[in-house]
C-alpha positions in Angstrom: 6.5 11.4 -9.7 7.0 9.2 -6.6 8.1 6.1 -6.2 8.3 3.8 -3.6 11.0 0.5 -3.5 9.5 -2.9 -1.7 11.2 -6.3 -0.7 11.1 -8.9 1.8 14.3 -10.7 3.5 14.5 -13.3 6.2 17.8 -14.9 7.8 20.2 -12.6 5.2 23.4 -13.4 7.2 22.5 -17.2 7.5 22.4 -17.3 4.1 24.8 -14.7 2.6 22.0 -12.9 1.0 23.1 -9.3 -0.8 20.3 -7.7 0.7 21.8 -4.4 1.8 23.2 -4.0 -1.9 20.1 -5.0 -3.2 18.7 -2.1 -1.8 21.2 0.6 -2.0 21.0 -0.1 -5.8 17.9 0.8 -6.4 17.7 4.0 -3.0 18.2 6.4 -5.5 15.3 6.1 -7.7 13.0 5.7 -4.8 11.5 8.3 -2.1 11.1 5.4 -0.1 11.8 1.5 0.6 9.8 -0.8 2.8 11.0 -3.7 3.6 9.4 -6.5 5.8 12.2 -8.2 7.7 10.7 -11.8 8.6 11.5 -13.5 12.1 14.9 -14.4 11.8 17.6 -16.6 13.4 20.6 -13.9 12.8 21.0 -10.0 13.0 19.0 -9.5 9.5 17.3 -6.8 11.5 19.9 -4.9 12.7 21.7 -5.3 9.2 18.8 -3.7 7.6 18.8 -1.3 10.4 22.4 -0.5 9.9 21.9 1.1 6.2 20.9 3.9 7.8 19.0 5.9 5.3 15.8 8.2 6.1 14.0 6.5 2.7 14.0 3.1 4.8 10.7 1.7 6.2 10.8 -1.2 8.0 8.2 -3.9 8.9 8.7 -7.2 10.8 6.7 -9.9 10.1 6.2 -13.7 10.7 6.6 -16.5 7.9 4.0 -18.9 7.8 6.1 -22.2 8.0 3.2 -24.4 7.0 3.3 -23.3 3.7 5.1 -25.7 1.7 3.6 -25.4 -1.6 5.0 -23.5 -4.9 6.8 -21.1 -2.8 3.7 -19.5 -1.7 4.9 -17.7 1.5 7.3 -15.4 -1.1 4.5 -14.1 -2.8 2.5 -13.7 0.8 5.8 -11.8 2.1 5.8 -10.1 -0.9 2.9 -8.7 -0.6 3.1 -7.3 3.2 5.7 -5.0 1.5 3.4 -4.0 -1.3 1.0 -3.5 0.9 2.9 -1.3 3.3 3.8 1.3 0.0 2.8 4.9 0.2 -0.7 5.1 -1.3 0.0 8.5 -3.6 3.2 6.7 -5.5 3.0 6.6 -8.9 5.1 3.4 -8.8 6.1 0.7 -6.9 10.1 -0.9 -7.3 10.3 -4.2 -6.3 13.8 -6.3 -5.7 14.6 -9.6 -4.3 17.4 -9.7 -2.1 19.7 -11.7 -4.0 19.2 -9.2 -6.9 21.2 -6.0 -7.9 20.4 -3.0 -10.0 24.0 -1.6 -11.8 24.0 2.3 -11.3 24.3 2.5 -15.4 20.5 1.6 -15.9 19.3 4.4 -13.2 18.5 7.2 -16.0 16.7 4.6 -18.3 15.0 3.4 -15.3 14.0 6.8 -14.4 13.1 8.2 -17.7 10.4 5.3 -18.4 8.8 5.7 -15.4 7.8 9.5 -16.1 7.3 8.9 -19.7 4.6 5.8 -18.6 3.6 7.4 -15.3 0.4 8.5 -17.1 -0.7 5.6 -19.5 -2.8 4.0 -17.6 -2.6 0.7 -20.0 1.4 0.5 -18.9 1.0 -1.8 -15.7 4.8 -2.6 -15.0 8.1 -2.6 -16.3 9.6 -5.3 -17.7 13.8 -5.6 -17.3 16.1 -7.9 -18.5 18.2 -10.2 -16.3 21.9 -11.6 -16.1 22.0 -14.5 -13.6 25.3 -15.2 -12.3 26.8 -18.6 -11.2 29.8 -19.9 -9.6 31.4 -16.8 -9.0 31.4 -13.3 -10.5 33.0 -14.1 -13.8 30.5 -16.3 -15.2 26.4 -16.1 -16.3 23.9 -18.8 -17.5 23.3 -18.5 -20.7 21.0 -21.8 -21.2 17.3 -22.2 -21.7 16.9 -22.6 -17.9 17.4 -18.9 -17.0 14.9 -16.8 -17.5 15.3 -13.9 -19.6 13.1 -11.1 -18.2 10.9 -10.2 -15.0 8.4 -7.6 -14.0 10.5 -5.4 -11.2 8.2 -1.8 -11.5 4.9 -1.9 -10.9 1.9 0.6 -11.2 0.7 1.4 -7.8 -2.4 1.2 -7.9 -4.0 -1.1 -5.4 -4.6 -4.0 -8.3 -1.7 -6.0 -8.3 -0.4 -8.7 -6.3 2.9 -11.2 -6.5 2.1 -14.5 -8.4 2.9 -18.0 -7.4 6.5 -17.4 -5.7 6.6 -14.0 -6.5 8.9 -14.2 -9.2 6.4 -11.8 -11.2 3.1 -9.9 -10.4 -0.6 -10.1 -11.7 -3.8 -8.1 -11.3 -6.3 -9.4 -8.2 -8.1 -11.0 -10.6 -5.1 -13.1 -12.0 -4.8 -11.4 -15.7 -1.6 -10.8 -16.6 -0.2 -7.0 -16.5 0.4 -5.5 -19.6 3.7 -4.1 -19.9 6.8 -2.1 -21.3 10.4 -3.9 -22.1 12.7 -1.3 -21.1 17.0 -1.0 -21.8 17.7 -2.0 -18.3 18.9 -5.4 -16.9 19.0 -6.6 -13.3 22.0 -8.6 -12.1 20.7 -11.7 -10.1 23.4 -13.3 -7.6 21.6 -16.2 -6.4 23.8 -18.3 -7.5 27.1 -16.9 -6.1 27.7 -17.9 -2.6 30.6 -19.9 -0.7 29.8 -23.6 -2.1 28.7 -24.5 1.6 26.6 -21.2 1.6 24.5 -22.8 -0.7 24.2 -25.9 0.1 22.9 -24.3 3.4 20.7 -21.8 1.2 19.1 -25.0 -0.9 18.2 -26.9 2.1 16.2 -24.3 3.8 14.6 -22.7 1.0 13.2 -26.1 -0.8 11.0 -26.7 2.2 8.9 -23.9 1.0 8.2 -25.8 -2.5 8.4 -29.5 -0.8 7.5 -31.6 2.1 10.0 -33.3 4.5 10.1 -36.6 2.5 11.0 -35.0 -0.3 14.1 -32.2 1.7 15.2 -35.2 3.2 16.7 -36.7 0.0 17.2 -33.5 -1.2 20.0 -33.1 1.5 21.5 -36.0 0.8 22.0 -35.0 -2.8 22.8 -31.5 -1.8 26.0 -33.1 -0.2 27.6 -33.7 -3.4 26.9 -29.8 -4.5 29.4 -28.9 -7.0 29.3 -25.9 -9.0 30.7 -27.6 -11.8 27.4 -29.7 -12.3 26.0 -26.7 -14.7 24.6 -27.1 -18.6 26.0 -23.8 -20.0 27.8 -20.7 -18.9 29.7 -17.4 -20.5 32.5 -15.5 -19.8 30.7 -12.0 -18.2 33.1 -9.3 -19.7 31.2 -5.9 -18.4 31.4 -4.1 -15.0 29.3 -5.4 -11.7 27.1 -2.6 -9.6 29.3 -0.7 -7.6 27.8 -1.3 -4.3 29.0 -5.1 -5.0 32.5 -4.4 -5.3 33.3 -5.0 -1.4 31.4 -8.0 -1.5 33.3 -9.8 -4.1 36.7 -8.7 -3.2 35.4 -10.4 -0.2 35.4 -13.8 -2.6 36.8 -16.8 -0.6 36.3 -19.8 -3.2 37.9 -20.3 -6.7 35.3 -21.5 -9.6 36.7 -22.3 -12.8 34.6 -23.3 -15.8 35.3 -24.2 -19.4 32.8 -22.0 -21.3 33.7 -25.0 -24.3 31.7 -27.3 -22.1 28.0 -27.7 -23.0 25.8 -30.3 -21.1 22.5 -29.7 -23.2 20.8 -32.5 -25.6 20.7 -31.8 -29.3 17.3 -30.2 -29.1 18.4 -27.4 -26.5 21.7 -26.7 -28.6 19.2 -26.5 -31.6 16.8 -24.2 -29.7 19.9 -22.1 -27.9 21.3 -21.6 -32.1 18.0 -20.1 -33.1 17.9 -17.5 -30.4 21.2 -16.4 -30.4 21.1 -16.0 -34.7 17.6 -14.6 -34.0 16.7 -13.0 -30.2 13.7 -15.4 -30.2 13.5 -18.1 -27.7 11.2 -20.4 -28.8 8.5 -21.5 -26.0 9.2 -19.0 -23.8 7.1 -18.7 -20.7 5.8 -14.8 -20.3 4.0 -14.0 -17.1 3.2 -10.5 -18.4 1.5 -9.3 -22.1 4.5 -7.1 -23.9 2.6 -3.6 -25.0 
């Protein structure tokens, strides 16, 4: 079996992105990563250069800027990587660089790939997600956070990112079917230096909105305060280990009272039904579960 990772990244030190534990997490299951490094305006090529493993493939490219529409230029930058993947790998592991793989999901990982590396009708792997906010301590645990995400795809030539590349469909837009399997990827999006992210929303909203629209955006973004959430838990496990020097590198102080629930009576009464049940009513699914 052969597998190859893929991601894109573009001004990772501007922004305080995890990229280079993004990829370490997942460098063990794969024979290879490409990643297409975008034109930036820091060192994000020579910190990509700096991880100095044989498996890493690099490719620079140029954003389109013009796109400002549903986060389009993700799913084109997305794609470059996909794109760039060895032809013979069985399958293709893709992570965002604000996303994190925990070393205790590697086996599981592994082990589903070669047991579905020969059903053709398995077209990606499905993983669960934690999303933390605010610092390391805490994770969303509202109806806004979605719950799982195509990461492993079959490499086959057939499947492209959707929309913003948060998931993948075929070339002909159908969804993939796929397998839920016992992993879950740790997505950091949302932990940055408050004034990291106010940077971080400024920038990136530009490639869903026009200038009207960023310009009062940043006026808003002003105010940023962490505090401003609907619902969060206390995160009790263990984070990857390739994030441990990162956040003993933590410079703010975020605290929350979990007691605290901004959501209207219809969310609680929604939010109660899937944690009695697992089932969260209405949920969106880019993908048909096998």
């Amino acid at each position: 079996m052969k597998v190859s990772g893929f991601s894109f990244i573009r001004n990772a030190v501007k922004y305080d992105y995890p990229i280079i534990e993004a990829i370490q997490s997942v460098l063990p299951l794969c024979d290879e990563f490409v990643i297409a490094v975008g034109n930036s305006e820091d060192d994000t090529l020579k910190l990509i250069q700096s991880i100095g493993s044989d498996k890493i493939r690099i490719i620079e490219t140029v954003w389109d800027d013009s796109l400002r529409e549903g986060g389009r230029v993700l799913a084109i930058e997305t794609d470059k990587a996909l794109a760039a993947v060895a032809p013979d790998s069985d399958w293709a592991f893709y992570i965002q660089g604000d996303e994190v793989l925990h070393e205790k999901y590697l086996p599981a990982i592994r082990e589903a790939m070669l047991r579905y590396k020969d059903d053709p009708a398995v077209e990606g792997l499905l993983l669960n997600y934690l999303h933390f906010y605010g610092s390391y301590r805490y994770v969303g645990d509202s109806r806004r956070w979605y719950r799982r995400e195509i990461r492993i795809i079959r490499n086959n030539g057939n499947i492209l990112a959707y929309r913003d590349a948060q998931g993948f469909r075929t070339r002909d837009n159908q969804k993939l079917g796929v397998k839920l399997i016992n992993a879950t990827m740790y997505h950091y999006g949302w932990v940055k230096p408050p004034e990291k992210q106010v940077d971080k929303l400024s920038n990136f909203g530009r490639y869903w909105h026009d200038d009207a629209h960023m310009a009062r955006s940043r006026e808003e973004l002003k105010e940023f305060d962490y505090r401003e959430v609907d619902s969060l838990a206390f995160f009790e496990g263990t984070h990857p280990a390739v994030m441990q020097p990162r956040i003993d590198r933590m410079n703010w102080q975020f605290d929350f009272d979990i007691r605290q629930k901004k959501l209207s009576f219809k969310n609680r009464f929604l939010k109660a039904i899937e944690n009695l049940t697992g089932w969260r009513v209405g949920e969106y699914r880019n993908y048909k579960l096998l």
